[in-house]
C-alpha positions in Angstrom: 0.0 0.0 0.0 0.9 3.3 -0.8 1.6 5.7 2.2 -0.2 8.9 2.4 0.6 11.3 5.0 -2.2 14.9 5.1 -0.4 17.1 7.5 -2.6 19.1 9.6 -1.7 22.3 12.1 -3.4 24.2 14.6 -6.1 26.2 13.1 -5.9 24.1 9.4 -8.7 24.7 7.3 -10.9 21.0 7.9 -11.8 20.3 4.4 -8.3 20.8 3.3 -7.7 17.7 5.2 -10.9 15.8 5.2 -11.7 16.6 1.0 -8.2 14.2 0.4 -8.7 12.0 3.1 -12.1 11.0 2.0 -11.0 10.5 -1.8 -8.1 8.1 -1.2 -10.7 6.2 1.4 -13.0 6.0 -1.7 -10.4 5.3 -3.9 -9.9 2.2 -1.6 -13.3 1.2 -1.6 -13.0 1.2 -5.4 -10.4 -0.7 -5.7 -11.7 -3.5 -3.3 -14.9 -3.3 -5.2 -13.5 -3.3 -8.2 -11.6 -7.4 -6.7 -8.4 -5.1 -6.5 -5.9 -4.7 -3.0 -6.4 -1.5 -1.1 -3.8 0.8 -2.6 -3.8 3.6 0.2 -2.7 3.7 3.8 -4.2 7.9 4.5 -3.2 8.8 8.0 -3.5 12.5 9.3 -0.2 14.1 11.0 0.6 16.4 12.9 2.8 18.1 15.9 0.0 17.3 18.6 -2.2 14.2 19.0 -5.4 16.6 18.7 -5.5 19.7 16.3 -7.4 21.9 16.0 -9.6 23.5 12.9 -11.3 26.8 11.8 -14.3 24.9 11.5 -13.8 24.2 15.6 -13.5 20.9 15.3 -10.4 19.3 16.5 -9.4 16.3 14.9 -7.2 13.0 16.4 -4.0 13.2 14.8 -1.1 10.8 14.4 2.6 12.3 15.5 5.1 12.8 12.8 6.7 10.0 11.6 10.9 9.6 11.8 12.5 10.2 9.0 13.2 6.5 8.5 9.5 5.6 7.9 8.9 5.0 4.4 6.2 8.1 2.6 4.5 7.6 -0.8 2.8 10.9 -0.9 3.3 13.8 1.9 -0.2 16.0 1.4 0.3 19.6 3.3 -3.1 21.5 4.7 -3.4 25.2 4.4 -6.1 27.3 6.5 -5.6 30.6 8.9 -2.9 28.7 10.9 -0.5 29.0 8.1 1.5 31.4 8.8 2.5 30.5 12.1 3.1 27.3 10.9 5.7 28.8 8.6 7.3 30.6 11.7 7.9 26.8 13.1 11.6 26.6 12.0 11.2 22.6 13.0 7.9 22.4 11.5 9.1 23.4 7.9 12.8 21.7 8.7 10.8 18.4 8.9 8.7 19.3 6.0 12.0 19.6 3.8 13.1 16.3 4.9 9.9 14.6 4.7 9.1 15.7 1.2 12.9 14.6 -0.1 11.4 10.7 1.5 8.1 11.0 -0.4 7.8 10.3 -4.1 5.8 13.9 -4.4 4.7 16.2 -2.0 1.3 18.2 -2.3 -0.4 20.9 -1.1 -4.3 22.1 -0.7 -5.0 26.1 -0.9 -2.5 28.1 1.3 -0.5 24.7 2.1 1.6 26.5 -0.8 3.3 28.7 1.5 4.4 26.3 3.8 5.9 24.3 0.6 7.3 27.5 -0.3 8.8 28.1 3.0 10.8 24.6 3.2 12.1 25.5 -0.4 10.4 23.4 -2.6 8.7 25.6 -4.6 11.7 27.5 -6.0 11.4 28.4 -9.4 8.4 25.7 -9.7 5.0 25.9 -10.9 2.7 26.1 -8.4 -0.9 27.9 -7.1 -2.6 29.1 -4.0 -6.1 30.4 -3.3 -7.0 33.2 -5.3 -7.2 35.1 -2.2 -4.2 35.1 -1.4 -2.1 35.1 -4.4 -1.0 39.0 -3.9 0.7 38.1 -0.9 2.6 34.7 -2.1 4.0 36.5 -4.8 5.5 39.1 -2.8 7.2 36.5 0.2 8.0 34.0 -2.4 8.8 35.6 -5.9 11.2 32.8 -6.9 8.0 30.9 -7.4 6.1 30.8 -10.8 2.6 31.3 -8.8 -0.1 30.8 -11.4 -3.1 32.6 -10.1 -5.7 30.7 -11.8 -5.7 27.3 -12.2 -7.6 24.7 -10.2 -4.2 22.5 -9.8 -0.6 22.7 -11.0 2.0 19.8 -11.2 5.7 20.5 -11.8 7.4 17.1 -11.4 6.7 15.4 -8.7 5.3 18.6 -6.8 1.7 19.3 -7.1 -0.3 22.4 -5.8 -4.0 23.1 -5.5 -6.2 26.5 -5.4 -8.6 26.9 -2.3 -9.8 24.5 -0.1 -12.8 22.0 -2.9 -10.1 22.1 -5.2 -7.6 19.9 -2.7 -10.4 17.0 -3.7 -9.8 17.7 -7.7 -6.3 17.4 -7.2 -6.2 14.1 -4.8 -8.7 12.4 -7.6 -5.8 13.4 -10.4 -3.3 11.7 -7.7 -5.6 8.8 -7.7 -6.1 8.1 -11.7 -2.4 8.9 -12.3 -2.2 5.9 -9.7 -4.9 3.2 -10.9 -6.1 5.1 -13.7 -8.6 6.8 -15.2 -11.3 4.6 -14.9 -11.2 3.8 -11.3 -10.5 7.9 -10.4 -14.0 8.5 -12.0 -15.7 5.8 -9.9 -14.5 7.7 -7.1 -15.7 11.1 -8.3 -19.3 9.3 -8.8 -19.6 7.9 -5.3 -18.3 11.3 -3.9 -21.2 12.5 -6.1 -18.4 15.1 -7.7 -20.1 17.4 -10.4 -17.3 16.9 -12.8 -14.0 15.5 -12.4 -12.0 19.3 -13.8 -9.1 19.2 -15.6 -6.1 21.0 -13.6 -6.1 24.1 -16.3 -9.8 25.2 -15.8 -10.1 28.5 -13.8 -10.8 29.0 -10.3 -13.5 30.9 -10.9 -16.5 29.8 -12.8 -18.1 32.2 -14.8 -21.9 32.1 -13.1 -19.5 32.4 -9.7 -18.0 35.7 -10.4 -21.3 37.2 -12.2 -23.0 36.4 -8.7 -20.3 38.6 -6.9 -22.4 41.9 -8.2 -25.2 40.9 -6.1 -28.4 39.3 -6.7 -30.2 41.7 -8.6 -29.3 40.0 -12.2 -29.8 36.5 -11.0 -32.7 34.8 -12.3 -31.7 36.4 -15.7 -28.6 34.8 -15.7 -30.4 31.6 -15.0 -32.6 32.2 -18.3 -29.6 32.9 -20.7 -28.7 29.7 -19.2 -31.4 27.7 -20.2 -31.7 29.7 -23.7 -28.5 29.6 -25.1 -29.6 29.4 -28.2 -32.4 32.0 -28.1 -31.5 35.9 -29.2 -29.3 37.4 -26.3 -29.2 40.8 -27.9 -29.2 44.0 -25.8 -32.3 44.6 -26.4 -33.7 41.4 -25.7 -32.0 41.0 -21.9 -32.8 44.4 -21.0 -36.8 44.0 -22.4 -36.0 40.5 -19.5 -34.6 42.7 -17.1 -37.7 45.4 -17.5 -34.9 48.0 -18.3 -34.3 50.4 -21.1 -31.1 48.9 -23.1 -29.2 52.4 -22.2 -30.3 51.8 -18.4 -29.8 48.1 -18.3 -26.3 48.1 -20.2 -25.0 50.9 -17.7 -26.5 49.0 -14.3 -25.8 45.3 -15.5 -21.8 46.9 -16.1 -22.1 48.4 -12.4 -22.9 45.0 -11.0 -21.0 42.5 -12.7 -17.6 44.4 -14.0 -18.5 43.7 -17.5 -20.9 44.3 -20.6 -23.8 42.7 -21.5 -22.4 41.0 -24.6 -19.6 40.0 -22.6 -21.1 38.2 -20.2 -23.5 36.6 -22.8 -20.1 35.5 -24.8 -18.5 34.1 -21.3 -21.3 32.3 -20.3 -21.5 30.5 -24.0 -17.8 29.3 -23.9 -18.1 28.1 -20.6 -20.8 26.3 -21.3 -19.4 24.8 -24.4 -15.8 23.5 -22.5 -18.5 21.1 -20.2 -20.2 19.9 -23.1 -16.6 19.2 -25.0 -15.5 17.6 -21.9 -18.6 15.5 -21.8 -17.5 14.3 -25.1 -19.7 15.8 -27.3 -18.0 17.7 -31.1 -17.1 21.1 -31.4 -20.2 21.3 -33.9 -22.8 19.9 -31.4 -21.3 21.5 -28.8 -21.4 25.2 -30.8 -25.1 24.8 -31.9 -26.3 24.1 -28.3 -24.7 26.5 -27.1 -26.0 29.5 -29.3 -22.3 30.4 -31.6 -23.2 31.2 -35.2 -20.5 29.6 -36.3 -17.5 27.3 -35.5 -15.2 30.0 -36.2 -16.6 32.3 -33.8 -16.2 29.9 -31.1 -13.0 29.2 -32.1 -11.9 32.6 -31.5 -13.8 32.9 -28.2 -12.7 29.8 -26.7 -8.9 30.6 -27.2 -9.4 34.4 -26.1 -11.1 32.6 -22.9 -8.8 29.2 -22.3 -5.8 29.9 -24.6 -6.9 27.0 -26.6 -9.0 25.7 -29.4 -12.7 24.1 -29.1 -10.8 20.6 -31.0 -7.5 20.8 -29.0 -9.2 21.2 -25.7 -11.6 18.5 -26.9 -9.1 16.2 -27.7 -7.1 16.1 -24.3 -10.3 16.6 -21.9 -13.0 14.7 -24.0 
């Protein structure tokens, strides 16, 4: 069995801990299941046998482990206790020397910065939570933070955005372990949404439209359903009871961005789930409301830095 060590500290953020502990416990259950050994041996670590959370929960932890005791994969927490974690000279000293044991080393949402502290992010790859990002950069800016993706791997370091996205990258841990096949039938009995690929965005596009408030909700949720119906100006602001001059001045107060941009973001995003799902660039375009290939083309690489058919090709 592979050993799996999720190192927690005082004041960790819980589901940085519990979101991989729970997928390499499915991932076991799969495999047995599936008439296969149980390939994971997940403990939790940490510098005290009980450890606290932000969520107020303390959790039963195991001491750390010599440095003789043979790691597979050493998974670091993040959460509001980070950065006196980092002040721990011990704490990141063993860190270094646990992570040079381990095959790879990971680490959920601000978990970065105690990575970054031991060293083992230097000029690497890597991300954080969004929220944080401004402040990584300046401490550590022999890193190559990336501020947006979900996950990052750079050899046999991986990193993670905030906090849901620790569960994304432990289900990439598991298929590049027992493959694709069983990873998914861990996502389903999670009930995951959709196992992401580690270049999608933190942010999805109905998530940051939602940060202007609530006012333009439910129309969002139409031009969801009608993707292919006539999202004109005219049209959403006739929806939204608004003059188009009124509506295209409020709707650019509320959400940082115009009407037809919004329409255009919403489209493309919608169009990357259907392409993962499979589906061609042509299906995928005419559901989705794009007069034409070409002009989804040219959205979708402005948006992901990609085309529909190349993105299709490695997430489909």
């Amino acid at each position: 069995m592979r050993r799996i060590e999720i190192l927690a500290f005082e004041n960790a953020q819980l589901l940085d801990i519990t979101g991989p502990l729970q997928v390499f416990t499915s991932a076991n259950e799969a495999a047995l299941a599936a008439g296969l050994p149980r390939p994971y041996d997940a403990i939790t670590i940490a510098t005290s046998p009980q450890t606290g959370t932000t969520s107020g929960l303390s959790l039963a932890t195991s001491p750390l482990p010599d440095d003789d005791v043979d790691i597979d994969t050493l998974l670091v927490a993040g959460g509001q206790g980070v950065n006196k974690a980092c002040e721990d000279a011990a704490f990141v000293d063993w860190i270094r020397r646990r992570s040079a044991k381990a095959r790879r080393t990971a680490s959920v949402c601000s978990g970065a910065f105690l990575l970054a502290e031991a060293g083992l992010l230097e000029g690497k790859r890597a991300v954080t939570h969004w929220h944080r990002c401004g402040e990584f950069s300046k401490r550590f800016p022999n890193v190559k933070l990336e501020p947006d993706p979900i996950f990052v791997q750079d050899g046999d370091i991986w990193t993670s955005a905030g906090v849901t996205a620790g569960i994304d990258l432990t289900l990439a841990l598991v298929e590049a372990d027992l493959g694709r096949k069983l990873a998914l039938a861990v996502a389903r009995a999670l009930v995951v949404f959709l196992k992401r690929p580690g270049g999608q965005a933190q942010f999805s596009t109905m998530l940051t439209l939602q940060e202007g408030g609530e006012r333009f909700d439910r129309l969002h949720g139409w031009i969801m359903d009608n993707l292919r119906a006539d999202l004109s100006l005219p049209e959403l602001a006739d929806r939204a009871n608004m003059s188009a001059r009124s509506f295209s001045r409020h709707y650019r107060q509320a959400t940082g961005r115009t009407p037809a941009r919004a329409v255009e973001d919403i489209r493309v995003e919608a169009v990357r789930r259907l392409l993962e799902q499979g589906l061609s660039v042509r299906q995928a375009s005419i559901r989705c409301g794009f007069g034409s290939e070409e002009t989804l083309r040219r959205s979708f690489l402005k948006a992901f830095g990609t085309t529909p058919q190349a993105f299709r090709d490695h997430f489909g």
